[in-house]
Each structure stands twice: as C-alpha cells, then as structure tokens.
KOLMARKE-20430 format. One line per 3 residues: their letters; for each residue z, x, y of C-alpha. Coordinates in steps of 0.1 Angstrom, whole numbers, always signed. Layout:
# KOLMARKE-20430
A = Z:X:Y ~ ... .
//
This chain:
# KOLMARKE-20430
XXX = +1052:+834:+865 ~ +1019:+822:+848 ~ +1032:+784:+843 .
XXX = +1039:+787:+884 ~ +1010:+765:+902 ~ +1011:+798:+933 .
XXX = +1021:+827:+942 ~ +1027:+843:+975 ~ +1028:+883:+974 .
XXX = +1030:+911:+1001 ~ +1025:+943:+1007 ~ +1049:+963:+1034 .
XXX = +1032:+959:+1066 ~ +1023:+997:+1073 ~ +1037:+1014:+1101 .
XXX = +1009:+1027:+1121 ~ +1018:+1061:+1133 ~ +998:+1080:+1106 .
XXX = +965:+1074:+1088 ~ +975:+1058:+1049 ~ +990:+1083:+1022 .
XXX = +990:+1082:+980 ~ +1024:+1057:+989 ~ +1007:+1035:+1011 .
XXX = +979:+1031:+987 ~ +1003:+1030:+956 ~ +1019:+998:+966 .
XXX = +986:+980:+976 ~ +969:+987:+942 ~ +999:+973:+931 .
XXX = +997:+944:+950 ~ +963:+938:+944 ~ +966:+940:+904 .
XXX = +990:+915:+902 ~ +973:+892:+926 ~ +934:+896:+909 .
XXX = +958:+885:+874 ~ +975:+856:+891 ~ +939:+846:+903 .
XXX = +923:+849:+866 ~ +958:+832:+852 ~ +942:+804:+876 .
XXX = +970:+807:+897 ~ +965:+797:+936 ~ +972:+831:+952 .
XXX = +977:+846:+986 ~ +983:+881:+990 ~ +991:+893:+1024 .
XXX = +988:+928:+1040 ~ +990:+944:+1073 ~ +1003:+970:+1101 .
XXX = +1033:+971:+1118 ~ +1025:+983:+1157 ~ +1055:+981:+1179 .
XXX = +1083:+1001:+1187 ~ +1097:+1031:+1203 ~ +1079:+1054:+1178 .
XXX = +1042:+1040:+1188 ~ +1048:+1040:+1228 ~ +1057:+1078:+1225 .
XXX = +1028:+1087:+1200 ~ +1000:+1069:+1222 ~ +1019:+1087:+1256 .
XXX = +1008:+1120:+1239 ~ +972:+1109:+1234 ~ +966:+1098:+1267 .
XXX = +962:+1061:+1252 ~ +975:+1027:+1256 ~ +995:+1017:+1229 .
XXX = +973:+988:+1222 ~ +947:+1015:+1221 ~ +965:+1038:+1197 .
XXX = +976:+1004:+1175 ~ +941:+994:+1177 ~ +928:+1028:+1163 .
XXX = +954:+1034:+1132 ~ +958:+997:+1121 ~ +915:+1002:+1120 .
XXX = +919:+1031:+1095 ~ +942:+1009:+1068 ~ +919:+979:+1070 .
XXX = +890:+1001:+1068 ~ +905:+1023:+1039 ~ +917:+985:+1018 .
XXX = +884:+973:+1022 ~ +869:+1004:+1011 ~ +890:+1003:+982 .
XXX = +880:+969:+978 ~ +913:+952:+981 ~ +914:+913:+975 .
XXX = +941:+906:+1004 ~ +938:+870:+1014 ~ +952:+882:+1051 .
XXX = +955:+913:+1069 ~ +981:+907:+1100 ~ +990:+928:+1129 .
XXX = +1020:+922:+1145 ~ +1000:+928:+1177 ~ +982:+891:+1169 .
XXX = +992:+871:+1194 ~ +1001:+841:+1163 ~ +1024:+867:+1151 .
XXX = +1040:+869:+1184 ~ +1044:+834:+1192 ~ +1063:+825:+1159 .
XXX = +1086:+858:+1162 ~ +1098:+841:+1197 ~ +1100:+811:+1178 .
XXX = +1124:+824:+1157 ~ +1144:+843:+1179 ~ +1150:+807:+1197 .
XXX = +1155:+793:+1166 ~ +1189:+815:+1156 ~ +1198:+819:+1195 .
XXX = +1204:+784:+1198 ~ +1221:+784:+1166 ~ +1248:+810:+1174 .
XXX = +1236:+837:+1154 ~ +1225:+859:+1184 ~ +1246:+864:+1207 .
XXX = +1245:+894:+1238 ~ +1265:+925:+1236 ~ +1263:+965:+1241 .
XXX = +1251:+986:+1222 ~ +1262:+1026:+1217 ~ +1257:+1047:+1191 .
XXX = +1232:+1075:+1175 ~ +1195:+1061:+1172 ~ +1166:+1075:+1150 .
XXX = +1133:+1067:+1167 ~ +1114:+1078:+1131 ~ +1128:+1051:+1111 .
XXX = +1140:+1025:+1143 ~ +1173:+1026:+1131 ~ +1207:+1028:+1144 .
XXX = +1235:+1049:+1126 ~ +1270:+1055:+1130 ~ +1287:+1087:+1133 .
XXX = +1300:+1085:+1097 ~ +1265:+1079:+1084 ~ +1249:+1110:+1102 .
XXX = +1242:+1141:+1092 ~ +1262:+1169:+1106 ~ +1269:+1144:+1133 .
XXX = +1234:+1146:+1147 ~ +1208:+1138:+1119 ~ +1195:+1104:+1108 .
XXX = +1208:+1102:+1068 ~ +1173:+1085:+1061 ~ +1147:+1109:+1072 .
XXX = +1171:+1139:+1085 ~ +1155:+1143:+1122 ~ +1178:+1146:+1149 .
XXX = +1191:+1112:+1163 ~ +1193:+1098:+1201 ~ +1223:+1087:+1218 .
XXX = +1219:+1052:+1230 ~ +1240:+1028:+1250 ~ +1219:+1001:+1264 .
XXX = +1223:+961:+1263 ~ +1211:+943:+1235 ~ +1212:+916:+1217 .
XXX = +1226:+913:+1183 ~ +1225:+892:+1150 ~ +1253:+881:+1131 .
XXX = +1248:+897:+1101 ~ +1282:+899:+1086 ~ +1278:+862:+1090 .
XXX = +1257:+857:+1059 ~ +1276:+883:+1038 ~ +1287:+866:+1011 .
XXX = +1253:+847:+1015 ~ +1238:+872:+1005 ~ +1264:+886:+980 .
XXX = +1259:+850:+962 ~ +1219:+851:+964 ~ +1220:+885:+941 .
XXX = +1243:+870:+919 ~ +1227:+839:+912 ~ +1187:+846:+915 .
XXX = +1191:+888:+907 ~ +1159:+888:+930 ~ +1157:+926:+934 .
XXX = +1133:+949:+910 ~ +1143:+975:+891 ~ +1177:+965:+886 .
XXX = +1192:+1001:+894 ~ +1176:+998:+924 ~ +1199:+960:+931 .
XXX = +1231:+976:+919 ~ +1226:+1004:+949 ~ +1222:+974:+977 .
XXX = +1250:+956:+962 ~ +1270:+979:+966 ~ +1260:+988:+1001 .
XXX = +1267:+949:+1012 ~ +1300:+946:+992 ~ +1308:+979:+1019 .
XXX = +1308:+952:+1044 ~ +1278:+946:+1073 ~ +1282:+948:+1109 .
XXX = +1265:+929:+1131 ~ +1224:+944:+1137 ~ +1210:+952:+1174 .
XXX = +1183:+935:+1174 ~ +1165:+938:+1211 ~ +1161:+973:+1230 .
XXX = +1162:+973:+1271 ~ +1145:+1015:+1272 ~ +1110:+1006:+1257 .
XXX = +1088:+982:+1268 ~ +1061:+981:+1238 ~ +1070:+948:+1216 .
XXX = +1073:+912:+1220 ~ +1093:+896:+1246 ~ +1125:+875:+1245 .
XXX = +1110:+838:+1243 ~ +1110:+826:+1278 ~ +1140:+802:+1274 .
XXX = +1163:+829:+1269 ~ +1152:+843:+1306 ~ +1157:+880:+1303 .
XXX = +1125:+898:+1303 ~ +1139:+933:+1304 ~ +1143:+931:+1265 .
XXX = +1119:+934:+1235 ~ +1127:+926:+1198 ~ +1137:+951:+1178 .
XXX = +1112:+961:+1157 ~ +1128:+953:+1123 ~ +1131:+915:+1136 .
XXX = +1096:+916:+1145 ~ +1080:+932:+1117 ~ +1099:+913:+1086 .
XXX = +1092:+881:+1101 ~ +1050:+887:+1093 ~ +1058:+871:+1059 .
XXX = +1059:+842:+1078 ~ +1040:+842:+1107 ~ +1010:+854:+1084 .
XXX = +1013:+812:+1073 ~ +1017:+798:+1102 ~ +1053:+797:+1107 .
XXX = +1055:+790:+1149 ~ +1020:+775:+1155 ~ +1003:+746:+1156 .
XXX = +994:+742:+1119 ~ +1019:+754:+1094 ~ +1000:+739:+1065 .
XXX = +996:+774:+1047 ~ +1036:+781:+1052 ~ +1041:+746:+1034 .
XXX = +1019:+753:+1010 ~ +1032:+789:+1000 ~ +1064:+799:+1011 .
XXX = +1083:+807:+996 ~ +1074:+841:+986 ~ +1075:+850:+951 .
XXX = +1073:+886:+952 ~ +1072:+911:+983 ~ +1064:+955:+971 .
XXX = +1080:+974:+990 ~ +1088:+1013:+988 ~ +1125:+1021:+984 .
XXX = +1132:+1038:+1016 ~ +1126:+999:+1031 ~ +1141:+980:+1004 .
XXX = +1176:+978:+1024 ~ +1157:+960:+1054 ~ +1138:+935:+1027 .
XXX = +1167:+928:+1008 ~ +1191:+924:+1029 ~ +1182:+916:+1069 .
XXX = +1152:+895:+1058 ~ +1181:+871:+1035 ~ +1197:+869:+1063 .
XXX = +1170:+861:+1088 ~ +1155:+832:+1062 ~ +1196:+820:+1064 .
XXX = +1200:+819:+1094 ~ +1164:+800:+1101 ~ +1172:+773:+1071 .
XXX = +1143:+787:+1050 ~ +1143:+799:+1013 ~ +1146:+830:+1001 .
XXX = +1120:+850:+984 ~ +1119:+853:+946 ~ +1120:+887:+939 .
XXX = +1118:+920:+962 ~ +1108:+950:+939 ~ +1110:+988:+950 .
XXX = +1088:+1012:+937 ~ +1096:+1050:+942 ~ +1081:+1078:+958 .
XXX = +1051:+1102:+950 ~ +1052:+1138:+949 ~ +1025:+1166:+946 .
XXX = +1024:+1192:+911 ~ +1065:+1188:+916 ~ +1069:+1195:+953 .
XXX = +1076:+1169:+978 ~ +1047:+1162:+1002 ~ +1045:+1170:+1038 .
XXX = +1020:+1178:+1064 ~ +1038:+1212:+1067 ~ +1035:+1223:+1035 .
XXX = +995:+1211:+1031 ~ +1000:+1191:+1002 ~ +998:+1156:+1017 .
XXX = +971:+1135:+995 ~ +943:+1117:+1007 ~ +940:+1088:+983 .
XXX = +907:+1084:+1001 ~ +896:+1116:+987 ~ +911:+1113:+958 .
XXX = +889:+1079:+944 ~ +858:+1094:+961 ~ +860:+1126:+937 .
XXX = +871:+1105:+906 ~ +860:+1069:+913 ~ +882:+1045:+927 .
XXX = +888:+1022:+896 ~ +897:+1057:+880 ~ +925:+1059:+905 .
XXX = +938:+1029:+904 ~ +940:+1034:+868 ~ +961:+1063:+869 .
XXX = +982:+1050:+893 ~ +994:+1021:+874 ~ +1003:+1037:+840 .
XXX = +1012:+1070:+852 ~ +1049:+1062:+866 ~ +1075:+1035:+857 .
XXX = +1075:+1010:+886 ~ +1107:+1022:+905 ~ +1109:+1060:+894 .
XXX = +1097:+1084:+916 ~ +1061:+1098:+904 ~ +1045:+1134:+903 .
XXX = +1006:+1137:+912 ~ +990:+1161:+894 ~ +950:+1163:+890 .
XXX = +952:+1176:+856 ~ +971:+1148:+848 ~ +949:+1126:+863 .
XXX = +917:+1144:+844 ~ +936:+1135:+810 ~ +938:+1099:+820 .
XXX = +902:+1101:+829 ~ +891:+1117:+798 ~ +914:+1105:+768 .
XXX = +926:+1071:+777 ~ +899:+1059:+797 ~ +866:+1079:+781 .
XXX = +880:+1086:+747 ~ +894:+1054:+741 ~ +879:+1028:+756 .
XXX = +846:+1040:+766 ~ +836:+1060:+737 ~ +846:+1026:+717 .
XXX = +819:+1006:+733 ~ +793:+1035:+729 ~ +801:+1031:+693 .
XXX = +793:+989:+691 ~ +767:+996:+713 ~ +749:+1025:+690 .
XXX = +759:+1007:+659 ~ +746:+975:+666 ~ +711:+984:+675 .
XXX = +714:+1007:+644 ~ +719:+985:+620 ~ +715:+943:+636 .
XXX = +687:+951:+663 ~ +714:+948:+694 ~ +722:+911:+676 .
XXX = +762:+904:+673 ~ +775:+879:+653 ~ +811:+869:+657 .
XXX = +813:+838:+628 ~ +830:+859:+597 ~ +854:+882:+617 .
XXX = +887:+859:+610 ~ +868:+859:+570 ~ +874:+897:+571 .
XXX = +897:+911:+599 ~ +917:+879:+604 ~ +948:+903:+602 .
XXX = +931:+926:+630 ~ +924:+897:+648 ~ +959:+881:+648 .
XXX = +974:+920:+661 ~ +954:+921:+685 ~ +961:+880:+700 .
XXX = +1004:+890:+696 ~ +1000:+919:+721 ~ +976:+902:+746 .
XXX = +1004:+872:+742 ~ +1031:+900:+748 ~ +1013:+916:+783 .
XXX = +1020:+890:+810 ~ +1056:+896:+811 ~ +1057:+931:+816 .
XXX = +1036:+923:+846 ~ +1059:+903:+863 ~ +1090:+925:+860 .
XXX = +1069:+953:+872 ~ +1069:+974:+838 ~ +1028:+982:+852 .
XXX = +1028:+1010:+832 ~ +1040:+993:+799 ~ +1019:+969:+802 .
XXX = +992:+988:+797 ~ +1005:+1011:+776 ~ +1006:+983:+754 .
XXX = +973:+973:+758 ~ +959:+1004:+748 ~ +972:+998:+716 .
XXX = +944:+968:+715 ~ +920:+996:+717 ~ +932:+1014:+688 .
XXX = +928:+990:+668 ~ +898:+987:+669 ~ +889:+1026:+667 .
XXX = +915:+1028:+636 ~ +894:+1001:+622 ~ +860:+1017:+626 .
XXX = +872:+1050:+608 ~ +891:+1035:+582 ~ +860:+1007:+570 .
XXX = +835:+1035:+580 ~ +807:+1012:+589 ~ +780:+1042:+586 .
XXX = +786:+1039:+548 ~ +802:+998:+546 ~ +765:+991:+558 .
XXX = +751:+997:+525 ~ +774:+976:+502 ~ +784:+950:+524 .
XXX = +764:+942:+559 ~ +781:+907:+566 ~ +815:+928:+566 .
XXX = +795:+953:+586 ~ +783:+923:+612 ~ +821:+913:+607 .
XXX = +836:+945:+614 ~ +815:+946:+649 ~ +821:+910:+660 .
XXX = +858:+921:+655 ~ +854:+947:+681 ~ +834:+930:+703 .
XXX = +860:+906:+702 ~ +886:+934:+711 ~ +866:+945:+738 .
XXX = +865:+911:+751 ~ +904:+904:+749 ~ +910:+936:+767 .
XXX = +888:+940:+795 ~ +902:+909:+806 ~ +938:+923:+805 .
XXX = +924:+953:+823 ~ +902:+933:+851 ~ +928:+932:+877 .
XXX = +931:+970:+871 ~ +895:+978:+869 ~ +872:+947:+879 .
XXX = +837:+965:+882 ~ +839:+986:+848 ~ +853:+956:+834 .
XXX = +825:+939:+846 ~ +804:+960:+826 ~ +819:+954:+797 .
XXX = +814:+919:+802 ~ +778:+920:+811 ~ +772:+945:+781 .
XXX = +784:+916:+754 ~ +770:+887:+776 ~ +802:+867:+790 .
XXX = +818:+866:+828 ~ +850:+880:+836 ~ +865:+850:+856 .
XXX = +891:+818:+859 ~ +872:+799:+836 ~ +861:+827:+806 .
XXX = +897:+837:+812 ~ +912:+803:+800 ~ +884:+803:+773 .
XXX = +889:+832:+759 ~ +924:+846:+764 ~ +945:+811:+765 .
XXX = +921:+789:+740 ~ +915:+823:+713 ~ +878:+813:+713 .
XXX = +856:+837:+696 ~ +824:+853:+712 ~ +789:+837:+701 .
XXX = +758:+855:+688 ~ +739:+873:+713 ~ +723:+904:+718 .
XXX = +744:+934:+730 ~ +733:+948:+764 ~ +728:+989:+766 .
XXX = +749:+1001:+798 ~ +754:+1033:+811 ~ +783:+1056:+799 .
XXX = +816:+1045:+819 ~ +835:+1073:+821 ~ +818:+1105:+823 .
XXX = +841:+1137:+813 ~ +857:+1158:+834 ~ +849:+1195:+827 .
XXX = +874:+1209:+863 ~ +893:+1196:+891 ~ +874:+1181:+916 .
XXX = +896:+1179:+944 ~ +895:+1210:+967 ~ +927:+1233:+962 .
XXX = +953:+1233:+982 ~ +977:+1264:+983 ~ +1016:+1244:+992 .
XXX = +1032:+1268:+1017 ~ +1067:+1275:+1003 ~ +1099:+1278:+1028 .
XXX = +1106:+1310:+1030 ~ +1134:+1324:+1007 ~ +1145:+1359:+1002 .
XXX = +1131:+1373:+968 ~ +1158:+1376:+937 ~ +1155:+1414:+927 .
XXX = +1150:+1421:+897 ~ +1188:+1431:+874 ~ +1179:+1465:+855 .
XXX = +1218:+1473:+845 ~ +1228:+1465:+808 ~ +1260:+1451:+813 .
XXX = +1237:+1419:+831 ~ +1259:+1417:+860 ~ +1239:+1402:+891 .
XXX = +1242:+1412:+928 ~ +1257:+1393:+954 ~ +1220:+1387:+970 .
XXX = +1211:+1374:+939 ~ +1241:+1348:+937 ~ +1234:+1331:+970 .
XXX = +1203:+1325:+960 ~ +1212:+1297:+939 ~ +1220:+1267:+960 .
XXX = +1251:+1244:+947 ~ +1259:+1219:+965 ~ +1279:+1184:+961 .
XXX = +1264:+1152:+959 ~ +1277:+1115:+952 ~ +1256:+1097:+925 .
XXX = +1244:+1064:+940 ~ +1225:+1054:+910 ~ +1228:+1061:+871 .
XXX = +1206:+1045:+843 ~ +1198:+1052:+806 ~ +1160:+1069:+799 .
XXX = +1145:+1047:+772 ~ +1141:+1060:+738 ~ +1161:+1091:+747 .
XXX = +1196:+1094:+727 ~ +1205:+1123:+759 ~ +1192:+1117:+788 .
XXX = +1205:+1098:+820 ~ +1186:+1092:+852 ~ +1202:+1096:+878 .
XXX = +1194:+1098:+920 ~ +1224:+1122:+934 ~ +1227:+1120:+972 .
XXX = +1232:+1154:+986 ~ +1232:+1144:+1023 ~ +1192:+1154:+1023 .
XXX = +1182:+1119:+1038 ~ +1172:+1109:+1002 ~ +1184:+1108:+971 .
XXX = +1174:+1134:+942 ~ +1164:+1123:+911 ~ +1183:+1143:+882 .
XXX = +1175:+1137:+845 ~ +1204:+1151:+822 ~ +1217:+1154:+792 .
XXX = +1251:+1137:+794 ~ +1242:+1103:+780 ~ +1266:+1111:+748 .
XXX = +1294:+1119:+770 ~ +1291:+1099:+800 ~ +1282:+1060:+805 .
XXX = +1261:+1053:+838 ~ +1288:+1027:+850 ~ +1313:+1055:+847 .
XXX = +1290:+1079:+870 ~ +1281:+1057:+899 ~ +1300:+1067:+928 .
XXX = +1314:+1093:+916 ~ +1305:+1132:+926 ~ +1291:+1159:+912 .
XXX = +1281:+1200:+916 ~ +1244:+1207:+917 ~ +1224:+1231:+912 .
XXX = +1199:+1222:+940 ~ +1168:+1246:+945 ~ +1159:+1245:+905 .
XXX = +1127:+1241:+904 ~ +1114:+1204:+895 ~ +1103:+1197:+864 .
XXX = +1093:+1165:+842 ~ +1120:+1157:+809 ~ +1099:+1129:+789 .
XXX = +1075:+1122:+814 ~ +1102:+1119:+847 ~ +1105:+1146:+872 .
XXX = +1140:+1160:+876 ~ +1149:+1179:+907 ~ +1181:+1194:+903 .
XXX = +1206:+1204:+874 ~ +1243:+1191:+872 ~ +1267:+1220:+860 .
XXX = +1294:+1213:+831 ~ +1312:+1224:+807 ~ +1311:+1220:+769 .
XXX = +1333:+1232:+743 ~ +1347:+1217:+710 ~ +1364:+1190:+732 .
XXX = +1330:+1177:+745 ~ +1314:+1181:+781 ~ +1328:+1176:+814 .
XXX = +1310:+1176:+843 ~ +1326:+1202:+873 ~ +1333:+1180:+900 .
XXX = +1356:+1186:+941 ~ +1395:+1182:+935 ~ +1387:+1153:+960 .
XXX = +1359:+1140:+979 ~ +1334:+1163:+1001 ~ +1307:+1154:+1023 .
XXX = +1271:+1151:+1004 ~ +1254:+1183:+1004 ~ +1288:+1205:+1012 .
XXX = +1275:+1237:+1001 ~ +1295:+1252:+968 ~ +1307:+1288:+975 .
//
C-alpha cells in the first residue's frame, strides 16, 4: 500500500446508545496506527471517524431520559469525541450523521437509486430487533421470537416501506469477492460468501413508526417515512467527503476507500449492503473491509450485568495510554476474538516494553557517558556489525506488509526481534570488558544500537508516538515524513552527537492497578461432590453439563500447531463460539464448514497457544482414528443434547 500516492481509512461510526467500550477503542487504535504509518510512509491520508445517531433505538433511549433525541445524540456522540481526543487520536474528520452535510447527501442518494429503479415501495412484515435495527425472518429467529444477532426479543412489524433491490447486485457482489478478495481475514470472507451465495432478498430500507432520521428527499413527496438507519449510517463514508454538496473535491480526491475496520458483528452490513449501495450509485467499491473480533474479560464475556465491562478510559489512565495501545495491538491476531486480562497486560508492560526496549536504551545511555562522555559515533558500525546491521534492515524491509493485511500483532512481533538484536549483541561483545582492548569496536558496538533504536522507534511511532519521541530526542533526530524517508527508505546512518539523558520509559509494575472487579456468575446449581468408588455420578450431576448442537460456520488452521483447528460453532446463542481443537490430523477445515457438531458448551474458557476456546467438541478415537459425534440429521443450533 506504501507505493499508493493515498489512502482513505475508517472507523465504524459508533452507535451512540452507550458511552465507548475496550471494542470501540480497539478498532480506533487500530485505525489510528495504520493511518500515523501511512502519514510517515508520506502517504496523503484521511482517516475518518464518527457516531451513528438515528434510529428507533435512540428515540426510545432519549424518551426515558426526559430528552430530545438531538439532546441525547448530542450528549453520547460528546463522550467518543472527547474520549478520541483524549486518547489523542489523529482522525482527519469526526462526522455525525446528525450534520446536516450528512443529511443532504444521504437524500441525495436515496434520489439517486429511486430514480434509477432500485427502490421501489412495498410492505413490509416480519419480526424486527430494535437493538441491532434489523429485520429477521421467522427462520432466522431464535425460538421464533429472538433476534439470532444479539438474542433480545424481536418486534412484529408490518408497516410501509420502501425497499432496495438487493438481490439485484447479487452476482455483483459475488464477482467483486472473486475478483478483488476485499474482505480481511479471509475466514471471515468465506462466512459472507457463503451467506450471499444463500441468495438476498430485497432490504427495507425506510420505517413509517419512528420519526427520528432523515427524511425521504422532497421529490419523492412522502414525508411520513425516514431512512432506515443502515442506509443512512453506511453512506457517512461518503458524505464525510463531500459526496451531495456543493464541493466534492475531497470525494474526488479520496474515494475510493482503501480500507474500512469494522467489528465482525457489522461486517455483513459493510460487506455486503454498502457493495451494493456503491453499485447501485455508479461508484467504486472499497479496497478492503477487514473484521476484527471481539474482547472478552479474564475468559468471561463482558456485560453490564455481570460488572465486568472495561473502561478503556480507565484502563490507559492507570497504565498510560501508549501502554495500552501497545498491548492492544500485539496482544490478539487481528480477526480472533481477544481476552483482557491485567496480568497480561502488566507482562507486556514489564517484559516487552520495560525489559526490552527500555532497559536497552538505559544501557546506551549509561554506557556512553561511561565510557565516550555522552559522544556517539556511528562511522565504524558497518566496519564491525555490518552483519547486525544488515538483520536488522531485512526485518524493518519485512514489517510493512504485515501491516496492511492486518497481521498488527505480527508485525510487531517481528519487530521486537530488532530489539534483540541488539541486547544479544551487548551480552555476547560485553562492552564492560571490549572497552579495554578495543574502544573503536566499543564506539562501534554503540553506534550499532543507536542505530537499532533508531530503525525501530520509527516502526513503533504509529503505535507509540510520544515515547517514541523520546527516543528520538534522546539520540538527537525527529520522528517524521522526512527522517522517515532518511533513515528507514535511504539506510542512512545516524551522525555523531551527544546522547541526551531521559527519564526511564517504562516504570515496572509491582500489582494491578485497576480496581477489582468481582464478575457475578449466572446462577447454576452446585455439582456435589461423588464419594462412591465405583465413580458413578448422579443424575444432578449429569445435567450439569450443557451439550448442545451447533453448525460450524467457520474453520481455519492455528499456525505452527500440527493439532489444532479454530473454529466459531454457532449454537443458536446470537454469536458464534470460538472452539480451538485438536482434530487438525483428522479433519480438514473445508470438510468441517457447514457441517454440525455436539458441544460441550458451559466448559469453562480457556486459552490453547495464546486463543481462547469456549467450548469442547466431543468424539471418539480408537485405532481407526477420531470421529467427531454429530445428529443423524440436522437440528436447530443450540438444540440441547439429552
């Protein structure tokens, strides 16, 4: 992406019926990495965030507050854009699909495809979910009742609407994965696919029972309706540049999109309404659409009822913000779900980050003054460490991929290894004693880490600007376009100067900082304890254990593992589970997809080489291999096992 001239990324616009959670703040750091790189790459960036405020979901919300919902939109959309700039996010734009601009090119759209036959007026009856402003058919729900996304209880609806043809663009759409293979991770692609290849029915896309969202344009003359709130919201991407006013200089300048984050509970809206929309209104289609998973708490899901909800806000104040974002980023694969835990965080803090990095520049810092009077000298380090040297240039070469296919966490995983390099060298040429035989290796041997420090604080800029910063100012260069291009693209080598003292950057962490939370657990009748010899268990004991069925929707192979599959088994929960297990010898994903399975599905989650698991499938193995135990023929997901 670095020999593109710009680069147009997004954010979800978040909905604003709740202050920002560890998700919300998860896919901006995200999106702000990648667009501080693209700015140092020299790229011409914009990166676009926002709040979603209309809808059924908002009217009712600001009815019980005694507030308008202009009010109500006013106060929540307040608390993201306070809580990005706190966190000192580089967004170029922060829309609201309140803004009247936003409005104005929304209507301008909905003309747009009127007039070209791809809206047309019907009626619309079936069960509606006001949480997630869907719609559902019977065969999608729940027990009949419950949305299959979030698991509330649906409404019945039967009220005029407009609709879009979406089955229209169909093969469209089919074509655009085919060809382009725009959606991130690939697992994630294969699960939409497959959803479109199901077949798409024309999408409702106006509501006559609310009154809270932008208007039919006045040509259509039927001011009883609003535009569905999917409509409206996915069509920010544009509005944000322009698209329907007076000056779309910004739209022509940027779109289209090269990369919209979203979470994977909104990927089917992004990657397959918003193709069609763009289709329908003669535009081009985004680049890529990549999904990240979801974030749970020490293994349990989070939820206000529970307690365990995470205030990210809390989080960065206890253990610095650049902290945060650090461990956010390398923590989880990008599309995998993810598992907060402080202690995991406080290793991050004090091995990678204090350990590594920080103790390595303490060490230059110490040495240099020790034995050169602060003076660093870079001109013999290809004389002596030309090998280190050349190491450490192939993985700074090998980074910027990893970035744009969203491997975050591999890219700087392999960054680190810059770092160790450097360490490795110090205790292998031990300076303390190479200082008396040799002090132009000595100089050497601290111009080569100098050097190291340099390559990689670039790399880890976008992650962490003001400790990088540091860095910078500590061996007397600027962390910016220019540098970037002198240093990282051209291979320059640092001059002499005089190395700057600077506080210690990463402090240890001796305890948890954040206050404790005790997670109320659903209530479950206790498994008494067996005290018979023969180990037969009670009945009590057997229902206990929850087995129920559930289809896999998606199945991949855990790198480096000769075992393990992941899997994400839907059990009719509104989500799917993710299920690591040990069937890779005996099964190929492609052969599981689609296919059911018996699981065992109140095991307690844990994490099999670093990915949480929350469930087990049941088998059996003998000398003939394993088989998994699966229905004689198909069952609803989450049809209990008896």
């Amino acid at each position: 992406m670095s020999d593109c001239k710009k680069c147009y990324l997004t954010t979800p616009i978040y909905y604003v019926n709740d202050i920002a959670h560890i998700g919300h703040a998860y896919t901006t750091i995200i999106a702000d990495f990648i667009a501080r790189y693209s700015r140092l790459e020299g790229i011409d960036t914009f990166f676009l965030t926002g709040t979603d405020e209309h809808g059924q979901k908002i009217e009712e919300a600001a009815k019980l507050r005694n507030k308008t919902p202009k009010e109500y939109a006013d106060e929540v959309s307040g608390k993201f854009k306070n809580l990005w700039d706190d966190f000192e996010i580089s967004y170029d734009k922060f829309i609201r699909t309140t803004d009247e601009e936003h409005k104005k090119g929304v209507q301008k759209a909905f003309e747009i495809m009127y007039e070209k036959g791809d809206i047309y007026k019907g009626e619309y009856e079936g069960n509606y979910c006001v949480s997630c402003e869907t719609f559902f058919t019977e065969t999608q729900l729940i027990d009949k009742e419950f949305c299959p996304d979030c698991g509330k209880p649906t409404r019945k609806l039967k009220e005029e609407s407009y609709f879009f043809k979406l089955s229209k663009y169909e093969k469209d759409i089919l074509n655009w994965y085919k060809e382009k293979t725009p959606i991130i991770p690939k697992a994630k692609a294969n699960e939409v696919i497959r959803f479109v290849e199901d077949g798409l029915r024309d999408l409702s896309i106006t509501r006559t029972s609310f009154e809270w969202g932008v208007k039919l344009p006045k040509s259509i003359n039927d001011p009883k309706h609003v535009i569905y709130v999917w409509l409206d919201a996915l069509l920010n991407y544009i509005t944000a540049l322009g698209y329907g006013s007076d000056d779309e200089s910004l739209m022509k300048r940027y779109w289209p999109a090269g990369l919209h984050i979203v979470g994977k509970d909104i990927l089917k809206f992004h990657a397959i309404y918003w193709p069609a929309f763009l289709m329908s209104l003669g535009l081009e289609l985004p680049k890529n659409v990549a999904a990240h998973g979801w974030w749970t708490r020490d293994g349990e899901k989070m939820s206000k009822s529970k307690g365990n909800v995470i205030n990210p806000k809390e989080v960065a104040d206890a253990y610095g913000l650049e902290n945060f974002r650090y461990f956010m980023l390398r923590e989880v694969p990008f599309g995998a779900d993810g598992d907060f835990s402080e202690k995991a965080l406080i290793d991050r803090i004090n091995n990678d980050l204090a350990n590594e990095l920080g103790n390595l520049l303490n060490r230059i810092i110490g040495m240099s003054y020790k034995y050169f009077d602060g003076k660093i000298d870079s001109k013999d380090v290809k004389k002596y460490y030309s090998k280190e040297l050349k190491e450490v240039e192939t993985i700074i070469d090998s980074l910027e991929p990893f970035l744009y296919e969203m491997q975050i966490h591999k890219y700087l995983e392999e960054l680190w290894k810059v770092f160790s390099i450097a360490n490795k060298t110090i205790q292998d040429e031990k300076p303390w004693e190479l200082i008396k035989e040799n002090p132009e290796k000595t100089m050497a041997l601290l111009g080569l880490v100098a050097n190291i420090l340099n390559r990689g604080s670039f790399m880890l800029a976008p992650v962490m600007p003001k400790t990088m910063d540091k860095i910078a100012n500590s061996l007397n260069y600027e962390i910016n376009a220019q540098s970037y291009e002198k240093y990282i693209k051209n291979k320059n080598i640092l001059d002499e100067f005089i190395i700057k003292k600077t506080d210690l950057l990463f402090p240890k962490i001796e305890k948890p900082l954040l206050k404790q939370v005790e997670v109320k657990k659903e209530p479950k009748d206790e498994i008494k304890e067996v005290k018979n010899e023969d180990g037969l268990i009670s009945i009590d004991e057997f229902f206990n254990v929850s087995l129920k069925i559930g289809t896999v929707k998606v199945a991949e192979e855990v790198k480096d593992s000769k075992k393990l599959l992941r899997l994400e088994v839907d059990l009719g929960e509104g989500k799917n589970r993710q299920i690591v297990a040990g069937i890779k010898e005996f099964y190929s994903p492609e052969s599981l997809v689609g296919t059911q399975v018996a699981v065992v599905a109140n095991l307690k989650p844990a994490k099999l080489m670093g990915i949480l698991s929350e469930g087990m499938l049941l088998a059996a193995k003998d000398k003939n291999g394993l088989h998994l135990l699966r229905p004689e023929t198909s069952k609803k997901e989450g049809t209990p096992i008896k």
